[in-house]
Structures are given as structure tokens and as C-alpha cells.
Backbone as CSV, one residue per row, in Angstrom:
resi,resn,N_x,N_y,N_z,CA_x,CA_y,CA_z,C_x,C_y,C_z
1,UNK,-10.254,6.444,3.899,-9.282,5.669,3.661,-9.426,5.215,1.690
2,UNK,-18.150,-3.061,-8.407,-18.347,-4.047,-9.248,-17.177,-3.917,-10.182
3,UNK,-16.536,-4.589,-10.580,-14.993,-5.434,-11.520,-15.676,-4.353,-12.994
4,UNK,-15.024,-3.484,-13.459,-15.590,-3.029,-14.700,-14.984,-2.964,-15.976
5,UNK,-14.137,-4.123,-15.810,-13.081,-4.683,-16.945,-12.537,-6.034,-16.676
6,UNK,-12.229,-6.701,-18.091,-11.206,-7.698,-17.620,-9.795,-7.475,-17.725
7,UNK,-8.739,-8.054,-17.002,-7.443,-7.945,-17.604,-7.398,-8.342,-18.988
8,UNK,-6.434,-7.417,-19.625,-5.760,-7.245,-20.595,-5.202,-8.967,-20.986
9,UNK,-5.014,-9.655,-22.727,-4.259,-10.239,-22.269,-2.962,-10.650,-21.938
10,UNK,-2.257,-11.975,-21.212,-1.597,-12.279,-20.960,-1.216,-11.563,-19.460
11,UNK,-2.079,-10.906,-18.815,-2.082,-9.936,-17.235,-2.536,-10.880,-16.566
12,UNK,-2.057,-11.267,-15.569,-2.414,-11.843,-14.511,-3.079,-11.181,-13.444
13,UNK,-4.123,-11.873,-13.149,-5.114,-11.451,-11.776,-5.691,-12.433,-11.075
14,UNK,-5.133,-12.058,-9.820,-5.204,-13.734,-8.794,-6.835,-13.299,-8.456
15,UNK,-6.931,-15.057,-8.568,-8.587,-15.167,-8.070,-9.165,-14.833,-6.908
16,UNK,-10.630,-14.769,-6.395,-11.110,-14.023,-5.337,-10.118,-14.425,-3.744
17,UNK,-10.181,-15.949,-4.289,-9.425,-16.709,-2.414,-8.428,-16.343,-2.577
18,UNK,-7.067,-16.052,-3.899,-5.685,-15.450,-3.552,-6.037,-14.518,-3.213
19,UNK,-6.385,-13.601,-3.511,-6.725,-11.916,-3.544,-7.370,-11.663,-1.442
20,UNK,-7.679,-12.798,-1.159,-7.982,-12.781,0.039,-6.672,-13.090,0.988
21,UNK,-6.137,-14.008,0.488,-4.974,-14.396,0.963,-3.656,-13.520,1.261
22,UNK,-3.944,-12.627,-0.080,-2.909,-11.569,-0.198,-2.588,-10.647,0.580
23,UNK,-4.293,-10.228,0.552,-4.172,-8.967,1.392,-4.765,-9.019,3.091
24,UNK,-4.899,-10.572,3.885,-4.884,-10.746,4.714,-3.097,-11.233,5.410
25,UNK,-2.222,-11.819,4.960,-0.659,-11.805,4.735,-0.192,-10.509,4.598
26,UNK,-0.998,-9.645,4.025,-0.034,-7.822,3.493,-0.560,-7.535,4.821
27,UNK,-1.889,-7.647,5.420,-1.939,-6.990,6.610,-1.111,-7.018,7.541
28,UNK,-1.308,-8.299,7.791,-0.710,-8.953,8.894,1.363,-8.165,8.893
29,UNK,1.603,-8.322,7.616,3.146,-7.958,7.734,3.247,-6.455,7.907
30,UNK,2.412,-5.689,7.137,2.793,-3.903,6.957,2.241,-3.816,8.938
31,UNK,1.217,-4.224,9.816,0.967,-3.792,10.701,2.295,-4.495,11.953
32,UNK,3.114,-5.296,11.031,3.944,-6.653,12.543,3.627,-7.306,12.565
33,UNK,2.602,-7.748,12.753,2.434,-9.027,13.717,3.224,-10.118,12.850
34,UNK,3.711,-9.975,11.261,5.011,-11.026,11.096,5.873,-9.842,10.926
35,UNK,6.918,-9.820,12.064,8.036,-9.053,11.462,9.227,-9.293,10.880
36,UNK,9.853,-8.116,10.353,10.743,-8.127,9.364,11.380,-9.079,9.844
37,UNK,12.017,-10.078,8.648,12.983,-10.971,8.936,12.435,-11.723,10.033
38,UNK,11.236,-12.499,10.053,10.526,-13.394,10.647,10.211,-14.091,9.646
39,UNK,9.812,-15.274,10.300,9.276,-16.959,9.177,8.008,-16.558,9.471
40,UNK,7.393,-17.160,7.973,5.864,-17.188,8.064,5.654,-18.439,8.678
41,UNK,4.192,-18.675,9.206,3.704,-20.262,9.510,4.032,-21.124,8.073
42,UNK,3.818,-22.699,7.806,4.470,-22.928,7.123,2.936,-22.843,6.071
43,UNK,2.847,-22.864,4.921,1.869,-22.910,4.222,1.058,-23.893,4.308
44,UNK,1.192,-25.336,5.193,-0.325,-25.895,5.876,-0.782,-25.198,6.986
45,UNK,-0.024,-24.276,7.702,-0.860,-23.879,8.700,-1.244,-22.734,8.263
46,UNK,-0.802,-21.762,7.106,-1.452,-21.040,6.540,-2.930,-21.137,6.038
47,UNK,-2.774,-22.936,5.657,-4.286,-22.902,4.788,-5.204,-23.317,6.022
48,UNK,-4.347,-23.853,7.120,-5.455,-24.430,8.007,-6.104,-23.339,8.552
49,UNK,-5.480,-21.646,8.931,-5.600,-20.479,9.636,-6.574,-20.042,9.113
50,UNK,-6.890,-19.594,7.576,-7.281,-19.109,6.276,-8.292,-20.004,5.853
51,UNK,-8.219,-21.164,5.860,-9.486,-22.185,5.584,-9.329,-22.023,3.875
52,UNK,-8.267,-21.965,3.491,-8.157,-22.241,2.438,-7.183,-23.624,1.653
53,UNK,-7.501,-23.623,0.359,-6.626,-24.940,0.200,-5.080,-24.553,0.132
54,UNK,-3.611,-25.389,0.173,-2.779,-25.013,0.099,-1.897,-24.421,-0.950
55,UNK,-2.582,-25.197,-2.393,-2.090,-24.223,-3.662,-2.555,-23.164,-3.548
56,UNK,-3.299,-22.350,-3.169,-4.231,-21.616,-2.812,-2.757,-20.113,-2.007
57,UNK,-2.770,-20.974,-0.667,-1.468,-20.053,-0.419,-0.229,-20.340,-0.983
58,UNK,0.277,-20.992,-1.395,1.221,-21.214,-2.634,1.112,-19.817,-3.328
59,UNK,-0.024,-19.980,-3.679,0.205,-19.038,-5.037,0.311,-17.661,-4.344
60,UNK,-0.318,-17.581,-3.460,-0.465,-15.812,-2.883,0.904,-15.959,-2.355
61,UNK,1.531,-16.900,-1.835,3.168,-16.172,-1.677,4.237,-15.815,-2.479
62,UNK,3.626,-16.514,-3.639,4.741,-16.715,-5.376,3.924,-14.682,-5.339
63,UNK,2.884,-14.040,-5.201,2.757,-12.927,-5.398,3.008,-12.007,-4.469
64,UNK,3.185,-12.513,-3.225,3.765,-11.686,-2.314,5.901,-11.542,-2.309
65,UNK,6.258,-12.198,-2.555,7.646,-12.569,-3.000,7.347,-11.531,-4.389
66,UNK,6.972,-11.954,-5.021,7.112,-11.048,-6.779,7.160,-9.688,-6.306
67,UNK,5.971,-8.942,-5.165,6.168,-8.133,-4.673,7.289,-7.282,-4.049
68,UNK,8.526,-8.421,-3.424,9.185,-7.759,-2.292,9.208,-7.597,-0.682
69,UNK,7.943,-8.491,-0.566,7.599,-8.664,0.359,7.989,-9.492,1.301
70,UNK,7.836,-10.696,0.328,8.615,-11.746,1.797,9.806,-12.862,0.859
71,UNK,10.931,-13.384,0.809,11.883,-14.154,0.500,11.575,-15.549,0.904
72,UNK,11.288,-16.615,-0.330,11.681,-17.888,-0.211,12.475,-18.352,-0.322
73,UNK,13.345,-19.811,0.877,14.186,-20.063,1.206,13.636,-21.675,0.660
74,UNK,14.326,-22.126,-0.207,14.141,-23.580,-0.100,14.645,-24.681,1.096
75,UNK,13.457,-25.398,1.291,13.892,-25.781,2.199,13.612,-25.218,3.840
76,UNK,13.498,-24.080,3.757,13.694,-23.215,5.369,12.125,-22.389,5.306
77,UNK,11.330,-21.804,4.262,10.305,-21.176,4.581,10.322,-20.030,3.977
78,UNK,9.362,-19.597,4.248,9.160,-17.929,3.520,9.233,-16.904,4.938
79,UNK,10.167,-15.946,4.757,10.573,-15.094,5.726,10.477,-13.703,5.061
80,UNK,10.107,-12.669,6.064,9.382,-11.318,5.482,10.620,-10.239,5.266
81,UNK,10.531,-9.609,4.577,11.389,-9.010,3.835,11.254,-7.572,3.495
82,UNK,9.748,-7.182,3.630,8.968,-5.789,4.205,10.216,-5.066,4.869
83,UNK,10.092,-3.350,4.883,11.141,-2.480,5.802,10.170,-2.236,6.720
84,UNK,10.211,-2.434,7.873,8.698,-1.595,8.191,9.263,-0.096,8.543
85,UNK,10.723,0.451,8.303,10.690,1.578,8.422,10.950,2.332,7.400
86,UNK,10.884,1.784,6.317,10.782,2.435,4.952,11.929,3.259,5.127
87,UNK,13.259,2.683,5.536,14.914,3.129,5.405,14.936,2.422,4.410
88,UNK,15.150,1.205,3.682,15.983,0.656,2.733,16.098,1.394,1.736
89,UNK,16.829,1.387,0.770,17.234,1.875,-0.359,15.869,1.133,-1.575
90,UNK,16.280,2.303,-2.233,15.209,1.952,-3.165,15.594,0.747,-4.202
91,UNK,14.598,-0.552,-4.313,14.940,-2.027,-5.007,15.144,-1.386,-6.365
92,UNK,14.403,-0.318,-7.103,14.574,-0.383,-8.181,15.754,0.797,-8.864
93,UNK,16.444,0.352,-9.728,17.273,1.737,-10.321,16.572,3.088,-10.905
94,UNK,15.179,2.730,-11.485,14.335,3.650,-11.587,14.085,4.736,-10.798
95,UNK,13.438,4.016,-9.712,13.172,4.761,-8.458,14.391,5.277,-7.637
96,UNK,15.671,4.800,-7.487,17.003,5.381,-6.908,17.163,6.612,-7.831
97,UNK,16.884,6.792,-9.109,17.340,8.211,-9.699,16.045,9.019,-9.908
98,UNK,14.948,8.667,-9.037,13.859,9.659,-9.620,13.978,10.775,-8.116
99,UNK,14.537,11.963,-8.938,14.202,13.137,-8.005,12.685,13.666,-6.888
100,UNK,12.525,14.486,-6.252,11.379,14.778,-5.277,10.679,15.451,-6.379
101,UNK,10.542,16.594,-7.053,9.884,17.411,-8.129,9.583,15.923,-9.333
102,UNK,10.230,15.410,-9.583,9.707,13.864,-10.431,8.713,13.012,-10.261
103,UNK,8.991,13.042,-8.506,7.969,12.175,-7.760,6.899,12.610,-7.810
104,UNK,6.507,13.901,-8.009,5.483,14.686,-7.676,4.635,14.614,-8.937
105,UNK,5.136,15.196,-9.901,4.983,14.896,-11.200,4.092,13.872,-11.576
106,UNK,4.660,12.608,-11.265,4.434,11.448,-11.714,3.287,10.918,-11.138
107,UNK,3.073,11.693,-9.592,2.150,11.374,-8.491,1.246,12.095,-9.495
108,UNK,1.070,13.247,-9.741,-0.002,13.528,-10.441,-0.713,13.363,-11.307
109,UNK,0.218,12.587,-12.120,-0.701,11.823,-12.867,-1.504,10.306,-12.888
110,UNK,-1.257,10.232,-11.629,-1.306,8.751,-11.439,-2.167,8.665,-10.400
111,UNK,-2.404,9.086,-9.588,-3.401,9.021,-8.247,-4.579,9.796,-8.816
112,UNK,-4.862,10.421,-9.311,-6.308,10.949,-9.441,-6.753,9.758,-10.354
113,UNK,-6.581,9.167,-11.175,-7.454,8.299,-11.725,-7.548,7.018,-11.211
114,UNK,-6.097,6.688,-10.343,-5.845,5.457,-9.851,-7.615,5.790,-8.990
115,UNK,-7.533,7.078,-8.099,-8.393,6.980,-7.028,-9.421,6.685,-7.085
116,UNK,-10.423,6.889,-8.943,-11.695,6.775,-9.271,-11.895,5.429,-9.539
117,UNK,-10.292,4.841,-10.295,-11.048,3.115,-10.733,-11.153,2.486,-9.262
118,UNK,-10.139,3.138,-7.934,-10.227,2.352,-7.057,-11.901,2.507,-6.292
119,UNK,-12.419,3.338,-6.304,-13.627,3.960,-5.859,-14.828,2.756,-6.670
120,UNK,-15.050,3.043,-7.790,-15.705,1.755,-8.568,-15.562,0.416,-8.640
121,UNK,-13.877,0.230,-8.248,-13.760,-1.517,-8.536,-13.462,-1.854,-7.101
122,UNK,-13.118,-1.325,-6.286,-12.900,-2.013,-4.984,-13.878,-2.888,-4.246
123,UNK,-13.711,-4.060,-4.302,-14.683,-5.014,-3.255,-14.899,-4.756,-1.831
124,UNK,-15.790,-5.509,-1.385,-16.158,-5.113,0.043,-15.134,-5.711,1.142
125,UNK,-14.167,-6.258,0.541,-13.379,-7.270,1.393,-11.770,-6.237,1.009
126,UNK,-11.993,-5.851,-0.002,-10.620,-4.839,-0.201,-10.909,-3.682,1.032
127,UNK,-12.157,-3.330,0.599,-12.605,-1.877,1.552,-12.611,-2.406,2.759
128,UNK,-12.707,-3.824,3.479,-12.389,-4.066,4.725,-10.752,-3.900,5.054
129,UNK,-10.050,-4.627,4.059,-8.834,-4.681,4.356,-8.061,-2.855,4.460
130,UNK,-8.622,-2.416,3.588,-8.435,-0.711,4.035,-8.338,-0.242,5.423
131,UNK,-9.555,-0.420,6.043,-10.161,-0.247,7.277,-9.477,-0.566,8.262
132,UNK,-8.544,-1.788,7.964,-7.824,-2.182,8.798,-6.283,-1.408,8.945
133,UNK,-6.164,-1.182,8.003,-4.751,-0.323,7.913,-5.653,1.329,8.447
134,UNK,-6.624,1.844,8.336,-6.837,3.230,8.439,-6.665,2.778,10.586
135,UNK,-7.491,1.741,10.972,-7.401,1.712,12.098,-6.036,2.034,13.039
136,UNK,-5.067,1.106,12.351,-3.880,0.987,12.478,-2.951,2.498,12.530
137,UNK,-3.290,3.301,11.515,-2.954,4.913,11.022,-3.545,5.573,12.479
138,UNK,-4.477,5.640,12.400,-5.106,6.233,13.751,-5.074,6.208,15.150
139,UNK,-4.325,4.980,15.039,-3.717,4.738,16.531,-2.368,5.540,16.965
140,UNK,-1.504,5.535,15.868,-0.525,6.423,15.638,-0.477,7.810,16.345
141,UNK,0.176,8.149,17.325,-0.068,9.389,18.024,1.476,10.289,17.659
142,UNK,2.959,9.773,17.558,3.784,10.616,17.583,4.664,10.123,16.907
143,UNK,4.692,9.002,15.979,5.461,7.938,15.673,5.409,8.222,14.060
144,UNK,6.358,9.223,13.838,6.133,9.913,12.209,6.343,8.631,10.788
145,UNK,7.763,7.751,11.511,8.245,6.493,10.567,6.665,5.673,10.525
146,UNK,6.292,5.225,11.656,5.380,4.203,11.742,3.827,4.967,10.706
147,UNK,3.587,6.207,10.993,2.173,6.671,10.006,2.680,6.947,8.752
148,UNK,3.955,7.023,7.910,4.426,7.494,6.350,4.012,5.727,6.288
149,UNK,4.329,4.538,6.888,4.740,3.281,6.470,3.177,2.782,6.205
150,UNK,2.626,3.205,6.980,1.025,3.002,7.272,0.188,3.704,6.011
151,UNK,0.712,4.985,5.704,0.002,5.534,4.402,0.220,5.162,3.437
152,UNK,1.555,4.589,3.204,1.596,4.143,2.198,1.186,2.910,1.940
153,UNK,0.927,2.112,2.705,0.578,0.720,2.778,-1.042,0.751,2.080
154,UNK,-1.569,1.929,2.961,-2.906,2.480,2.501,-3.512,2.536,1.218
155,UNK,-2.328,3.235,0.455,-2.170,3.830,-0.564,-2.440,2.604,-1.512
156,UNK,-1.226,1.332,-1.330,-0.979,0.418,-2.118,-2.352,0.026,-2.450
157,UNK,-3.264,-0.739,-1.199,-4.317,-1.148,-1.061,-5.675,-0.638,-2.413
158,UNK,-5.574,1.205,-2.193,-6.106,1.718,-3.013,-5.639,1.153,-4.641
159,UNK,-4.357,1.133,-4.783,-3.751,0.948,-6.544,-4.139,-0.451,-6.520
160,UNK,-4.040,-1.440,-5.719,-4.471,-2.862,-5.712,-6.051,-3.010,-6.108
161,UNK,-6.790,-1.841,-5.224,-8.306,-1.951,-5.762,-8.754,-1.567,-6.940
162,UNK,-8.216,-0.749,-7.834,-8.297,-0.636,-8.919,-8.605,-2.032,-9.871
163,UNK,-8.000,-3.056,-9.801,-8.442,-4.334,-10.695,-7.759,-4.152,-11.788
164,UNK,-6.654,-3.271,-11.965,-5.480,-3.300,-13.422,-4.417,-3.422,-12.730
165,UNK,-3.686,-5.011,-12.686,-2.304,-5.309,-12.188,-0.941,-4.194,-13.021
166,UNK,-1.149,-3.747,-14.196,-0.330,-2.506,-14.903,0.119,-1.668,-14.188
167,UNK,-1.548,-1.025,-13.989,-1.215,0.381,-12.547,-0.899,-0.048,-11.579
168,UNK,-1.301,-0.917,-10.849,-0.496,-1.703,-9.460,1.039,-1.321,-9.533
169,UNK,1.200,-2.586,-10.678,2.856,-2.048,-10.855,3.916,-0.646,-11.407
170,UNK,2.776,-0.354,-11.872,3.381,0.977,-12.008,3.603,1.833,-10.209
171,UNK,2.234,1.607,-9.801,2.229,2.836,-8.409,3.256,2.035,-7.602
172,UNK,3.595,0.292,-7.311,4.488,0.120,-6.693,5.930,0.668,-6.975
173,UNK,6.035,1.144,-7.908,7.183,1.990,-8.181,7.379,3.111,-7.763
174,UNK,6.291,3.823,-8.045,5.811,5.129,-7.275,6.447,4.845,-5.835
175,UNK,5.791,4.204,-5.101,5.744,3.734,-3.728,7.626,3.593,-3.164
176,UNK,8.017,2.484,-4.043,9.287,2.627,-4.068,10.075,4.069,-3.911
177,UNK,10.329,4.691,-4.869,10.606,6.063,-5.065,10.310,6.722,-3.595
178,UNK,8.977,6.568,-3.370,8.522,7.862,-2.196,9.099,7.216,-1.168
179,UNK,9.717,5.994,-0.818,10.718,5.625,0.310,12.306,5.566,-0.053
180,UNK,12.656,6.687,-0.608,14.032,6.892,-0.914,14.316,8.025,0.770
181,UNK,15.601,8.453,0.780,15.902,9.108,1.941,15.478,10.564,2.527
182,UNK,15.284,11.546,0.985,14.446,12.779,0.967,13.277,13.031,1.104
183,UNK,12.468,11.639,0.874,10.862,12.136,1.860,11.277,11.645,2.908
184,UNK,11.339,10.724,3.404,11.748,10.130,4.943,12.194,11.204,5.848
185,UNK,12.937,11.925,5.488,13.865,12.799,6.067,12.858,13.907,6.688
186,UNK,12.219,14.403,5.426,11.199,15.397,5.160,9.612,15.124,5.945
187,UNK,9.524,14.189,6.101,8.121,14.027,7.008,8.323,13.716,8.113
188,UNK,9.532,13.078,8.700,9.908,12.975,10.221,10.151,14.117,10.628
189,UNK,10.192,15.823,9.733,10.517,16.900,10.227,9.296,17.650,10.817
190,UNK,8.004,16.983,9.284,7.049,17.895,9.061,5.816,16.957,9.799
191,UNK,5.812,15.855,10.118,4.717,14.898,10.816,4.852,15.306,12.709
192,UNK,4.096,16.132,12.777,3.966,16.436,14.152,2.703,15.533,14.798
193,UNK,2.497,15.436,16.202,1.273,14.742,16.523,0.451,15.953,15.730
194,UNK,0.414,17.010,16.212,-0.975,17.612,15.826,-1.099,17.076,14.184
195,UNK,0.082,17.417,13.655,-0.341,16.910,11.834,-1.001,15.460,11.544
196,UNK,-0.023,15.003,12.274,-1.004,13.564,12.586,-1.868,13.054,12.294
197,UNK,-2.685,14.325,13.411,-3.941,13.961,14.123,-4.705,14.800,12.920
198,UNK,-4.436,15.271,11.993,-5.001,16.134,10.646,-5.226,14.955,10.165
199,UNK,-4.079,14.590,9.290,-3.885,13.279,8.476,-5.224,12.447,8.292
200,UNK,-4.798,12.081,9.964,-5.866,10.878,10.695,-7.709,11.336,10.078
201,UNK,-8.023,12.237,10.704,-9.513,12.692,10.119,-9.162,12.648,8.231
202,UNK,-8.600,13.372,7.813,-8.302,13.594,6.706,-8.616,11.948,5.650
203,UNK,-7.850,10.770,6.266,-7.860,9.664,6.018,-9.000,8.782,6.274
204,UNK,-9.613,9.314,7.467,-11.032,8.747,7.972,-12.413,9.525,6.584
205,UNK,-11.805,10.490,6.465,-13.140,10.993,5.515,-13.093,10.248,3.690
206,UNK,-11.728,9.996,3.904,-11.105,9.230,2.626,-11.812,8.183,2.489
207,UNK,-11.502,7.278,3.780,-12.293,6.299,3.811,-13.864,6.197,3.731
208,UNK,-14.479,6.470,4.151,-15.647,6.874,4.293,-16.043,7.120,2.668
209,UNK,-15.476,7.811,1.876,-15.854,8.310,0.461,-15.403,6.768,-0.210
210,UNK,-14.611,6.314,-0.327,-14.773,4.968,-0.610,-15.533,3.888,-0.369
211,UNK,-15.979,3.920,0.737,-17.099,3.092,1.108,-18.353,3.684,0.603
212,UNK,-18.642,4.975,0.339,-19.511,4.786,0.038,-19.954,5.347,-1.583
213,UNK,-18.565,4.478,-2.054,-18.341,5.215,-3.786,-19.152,6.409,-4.435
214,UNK,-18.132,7.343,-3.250,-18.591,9.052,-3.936,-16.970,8.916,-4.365
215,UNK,-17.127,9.233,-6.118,-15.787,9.308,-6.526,-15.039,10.781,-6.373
216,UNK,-16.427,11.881,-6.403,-15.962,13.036,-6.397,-15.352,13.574,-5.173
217,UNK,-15.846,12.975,-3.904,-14.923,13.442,-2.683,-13.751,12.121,-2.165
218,UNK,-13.423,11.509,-3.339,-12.083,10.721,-2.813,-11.778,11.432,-3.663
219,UNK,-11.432,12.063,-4.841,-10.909,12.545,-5.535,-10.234,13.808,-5.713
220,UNK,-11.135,14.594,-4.895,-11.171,16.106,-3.764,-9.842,15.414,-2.993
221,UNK,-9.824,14.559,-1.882,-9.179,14.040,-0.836,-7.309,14.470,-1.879
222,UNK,-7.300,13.468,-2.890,-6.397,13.237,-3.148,-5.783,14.675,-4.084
223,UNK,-5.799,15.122,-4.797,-6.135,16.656,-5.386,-5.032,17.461,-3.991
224,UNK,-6.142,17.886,-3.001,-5.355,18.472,-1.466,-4.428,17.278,-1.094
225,UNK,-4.260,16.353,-1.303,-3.232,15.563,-0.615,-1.715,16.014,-1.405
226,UNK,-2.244,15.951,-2.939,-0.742,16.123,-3.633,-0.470,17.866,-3.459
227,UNK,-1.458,18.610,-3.343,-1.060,20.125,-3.008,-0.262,19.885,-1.702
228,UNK,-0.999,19.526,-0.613,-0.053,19.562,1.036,1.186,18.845,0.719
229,UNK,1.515,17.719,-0.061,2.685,17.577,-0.403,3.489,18.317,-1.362
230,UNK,3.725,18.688,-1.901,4.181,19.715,-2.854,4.117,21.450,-2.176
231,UNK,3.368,21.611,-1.233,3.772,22.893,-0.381,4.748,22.613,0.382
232,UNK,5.079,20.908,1.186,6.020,20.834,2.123,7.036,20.436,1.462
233,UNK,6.859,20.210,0.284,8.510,20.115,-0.802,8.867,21.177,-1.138
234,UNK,8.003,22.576,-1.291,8.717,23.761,-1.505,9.219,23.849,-0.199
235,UNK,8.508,23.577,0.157,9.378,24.690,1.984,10.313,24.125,2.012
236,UNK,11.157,22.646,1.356,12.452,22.666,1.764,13.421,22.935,0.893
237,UNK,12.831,23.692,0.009,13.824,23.876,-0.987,14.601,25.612,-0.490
């Protein structure tokens, strides 16, 4: 599926308890259990759940909102805003005009290194929160929308572990882009159970190389990941 820089300045990087907050809230929404266009608990029962203080989740929702993730309503609450079927149209104009051969492109330059800072800087609590989405992937038996939504969620996790909010935002763009209508289309054709069930090991050994920061076989992982994609973009051309 140790910090070896500081941000840049004027970059923002939420502290260890947001950063916990974040990506226990990202779980919780990319897997359901808050679904789309559902209210969150209100942010005291957030902090009471979390055992954290309430500026505390304050702030991780001002970054989950910045995200796209979930919509504050004054007055009414924060309600989730996630696709979980990765139909919506793409938020950004960027990403609405970036072609499949673009995507690819761009993937390549961007995931092999994303994969090494994520390999070195990822905490043990990021690499849990991984674990939890790989679990989630693996349960997946025939349900092509539900494992693209799941990998990519995966994915994010990885650009998040990196520790440079830049690349974050850059790959969330990426991310964007790769949920336009021509991959969607294209992996509900080409995601069979048996492929799946490839994926699935494929993602388990991923993981595994992250945990146990071998950069050279997450790096292998990702390398064959952008080839198997880019063979199933020729085949539809």
C-alpha cells in the first residue's frame, strides 16, 4: 500500500493532532461511514470522539473543506461533499482540459519521486491510516467504481505522506484529472474480479514496501503501475 525537511516558507503544515484528525475524518468519509451529503457530528462531539481539543477539529475541517471534501454551512454544520463514485466533473478547469496521454505524462513525473519522499517521511500513524484504506481495497471483489475510488484515496494518502503540502497539491490535481469520464469509463471495462484480485496482492506488496521503507520496491511497484496503465490506454485507442 523521519520528517526530512521543513516546509518552505509561508507553506502550511498542520500539526501532529490535525494531521491525525485529518486523516482519521478522510477515512471515515472515502470508506462511508459519513456519506456523501451527510452532516458530520458537530465538532464537540468530534473532539469528544477523537479526544482532542475543539480548535483542534476546527482546524482539520477548515483543511478538509480547502480540500473538497466536506462543505460548511453556517449555522447548519459541515456536510460531506466527497463523490464516492468519482462521477463528478472535474472541480478544476485545469484538470477538465487535461487529456488521457497528458495524464500519463504528468503521472510520470510525479509518482516516482512522490513514492520515495513518501517511503522516508511517512509516519507510523500515516502508514496505519494506509492500511486502512488497503483493507478496505481488498475487500472489494467485483465493484470496479468502489476499488478506482479506493486507489485513489490510497494514492492521496501516499502524496499526503510525503510532508511537502506543494506536491500534495499538485497530485490532488492529478487525482482530480484521473476522475474525469475517460478513465472511469475505461476501468469499469478493464477492472474484472480476477484484475482485482491482481491489483489487491499488487497493493498488499506496496504496502508492505512502505512499511518497511524499501524505497526501491515501492518504486518498482509504481514504475509497473504507470506501464499497466498506459498499456490499457493504448488498447483503447
Amino acid at each position: 500500500m523521519p520528517n526530512s525537511s521543513l516546509p518552505s516558507s509561508g507553506a502550511y503544515l498542520p500539526g501532529a493532532t490535525v494531521k491525525y484528525v485529518i486523516e482519521t475524518l478522510l477515512t471515515r468519509i472515502v470508506t462511508q461511514e459519513y456519506a456523501s451529503e451527510e452532516r458530520l457530528p458537530s465538532e464537540r462531539q468530534l473532539a469528544q470522539d477523537l479526544g482532542v481539543a475543539r480548535n483542534t477539529v476546527r482546524e482539520a475541517l477548515d483543511q478538509l473543506e480547502a480540500r473538497g471534501m466536506i462543505r460548511r454551512r453556517a449555522g447548519s454544520g459541515s456536510f460531506v461533499t466527497y463523490d464516492p463514485d468519482g462521477e463528478a466533473s472535474a472541480t478544476s478547469p485545469v484538470a477538465a482540459d487535461v487529456g488521457p496521454l497528458q495524464l500519463q505524462v504528468m503521472r510520470g513525473i510525479i509518482e516516482p519521486e512522490m513514492m520515495r519522499l513518501a517511503v522516508i517521511n511517512m509516519t507510523p500513524r500515516q502508514i496505519e491510516a494506509l492500511s486502512v484504506v488497503l483493507s478496505k481495497m481488498e475487500a472489494v471483489q467485483a465493484d470496479a467504481t468502489a476499488f478506482v475510488r479506493l486507489e485513489e484515496e490510497f494514492h492521496r494518502l501516499i502524496a499526503e505522506g510525503t510532508g511537502n503540502p506543494l506536491l500534495l497539491a499538485c497530485y490532488n490535481l492529478v487525482l482530480d484529472a484521473r476522475r474525469q469520464a475517460f478513465r472511469t469509463a475505461m476501468y469499469r471495462r478493464h477492472l474484472t474480479p480476477a484484475r482485482i484480485a491482481i491489483y489487491q496482492r499488487g497493493y498488499n506488496g506496496l504496502f508492505n514496501a512502505i512499511a518497511a521503507r524499501d524505497i526501491e520496491e515501492a518504486s518498482e511497484f509504481m514504475k509497473l503501475s504507470l506501464i499497466e496503465d498506459q498499456r490499457i490506454l493504448l488498447q483503447e485507442d
